[in-house]
N, C-alpha and C positions, 0 to 999 in steps of 0.2 A: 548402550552404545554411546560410544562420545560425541560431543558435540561436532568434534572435527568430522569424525566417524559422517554424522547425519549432514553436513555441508559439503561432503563430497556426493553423497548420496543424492541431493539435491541438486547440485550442478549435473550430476549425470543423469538424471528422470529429465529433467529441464533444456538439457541441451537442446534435444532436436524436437524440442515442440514446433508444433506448426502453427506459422501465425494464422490467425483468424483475422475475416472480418464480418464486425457488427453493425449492423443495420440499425439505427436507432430510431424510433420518430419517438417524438416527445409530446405531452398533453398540453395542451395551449393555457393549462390554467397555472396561477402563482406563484403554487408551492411546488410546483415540478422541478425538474433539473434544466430545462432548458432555460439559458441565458444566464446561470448562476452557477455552473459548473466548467470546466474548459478542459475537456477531456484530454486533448492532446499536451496541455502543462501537465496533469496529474500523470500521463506516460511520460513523459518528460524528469520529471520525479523519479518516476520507478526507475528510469533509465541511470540516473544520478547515485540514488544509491545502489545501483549493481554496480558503478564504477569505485564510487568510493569505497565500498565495505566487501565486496565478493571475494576478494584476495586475501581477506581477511581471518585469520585465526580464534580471534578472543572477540567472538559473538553474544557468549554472558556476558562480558564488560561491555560492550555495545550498549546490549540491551539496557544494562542496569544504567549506564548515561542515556539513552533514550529514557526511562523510566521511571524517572523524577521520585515520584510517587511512592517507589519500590511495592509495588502489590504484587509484581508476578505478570501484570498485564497492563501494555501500554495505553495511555489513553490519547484519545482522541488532542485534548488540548497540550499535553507534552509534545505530540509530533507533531503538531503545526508552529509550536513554539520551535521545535530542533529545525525545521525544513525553513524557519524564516531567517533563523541563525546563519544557514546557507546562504542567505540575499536571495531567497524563493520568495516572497508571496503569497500564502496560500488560507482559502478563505478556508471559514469550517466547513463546508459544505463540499468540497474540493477534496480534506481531510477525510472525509468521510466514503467521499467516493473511491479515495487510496485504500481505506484499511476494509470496506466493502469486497474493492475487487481480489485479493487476499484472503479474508476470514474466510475459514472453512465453516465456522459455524454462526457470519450472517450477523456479525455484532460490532460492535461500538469500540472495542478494545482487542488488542492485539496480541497472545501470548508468544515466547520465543519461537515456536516451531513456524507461526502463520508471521512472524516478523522474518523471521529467516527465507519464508515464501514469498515474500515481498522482494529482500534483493536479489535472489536467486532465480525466480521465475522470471525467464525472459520474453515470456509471449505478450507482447505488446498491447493486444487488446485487452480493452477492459470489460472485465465480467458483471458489470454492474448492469440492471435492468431498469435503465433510466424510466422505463414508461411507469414505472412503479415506486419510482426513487422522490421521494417527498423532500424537501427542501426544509431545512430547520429553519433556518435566518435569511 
């Protein structure tokens, strides 16, 4: 399937998602997400690039300038570098909780299919289980 093929694919699964809302509490201890995380800038984000890249065609070229690196799989410090380039802000931990609420398989890096998950899914909540989300920095 082409890439184009699999972005149309995903705008249509993704259209008529239902937004959700999550109820957070957070652990009162240091390394948690509360007070080092700002959930509504990181959908703010997600929201940023669905407008900038969702109309877009040439998704391997994306990715490959997202992906500094070139391994195949974005990291964490290329997208905070590319999202500050924007005039965004964003801490690692912030970074973290973007590429969280996306991975389908719960990691630290990002391959095309779960980047492409990223602009394209528009359900606004975030999938992240802050009561569990440890704090790097």
């Amino acid at each position: 399937m082409r890439i184009e093929q699999i972005a149309g694919v995903k705008k249509e699964l993704n259209r008529d998602a239902n937004q959700e809302t999550q109820i957070v509490k957070f652990d009162k201890t240091s390394d948690t997400a509360e007070h080092k995380i700002d959930a509504e800038k990181v959908n703010e984000i997600r929201s940023l690039l669905r407008r900038r890249y969702a109309n877009r065609s040439n998704f391997r070229k994306i990715f490959k300038n997202w992906n500094k690196s070139d391994t195949g799989e974005l990291s964490l410090s290329n997208a905070k570098e590319m999202i500050n380039k924007f005039g965004i802000p964003i801490n690692f931990n912030e970074t973290r909780a973007l590429f969280l609420s996306t991975s389908s398989r719960n990691t630290e890096t990002l391959n095309l299919d779960e980047f492409m998950n990223l602009i394209f899914t528009e359900n606004e909540a975030l999938k992240v289980d802050y009561k569990n989300f440890k704090c790097i920095i």
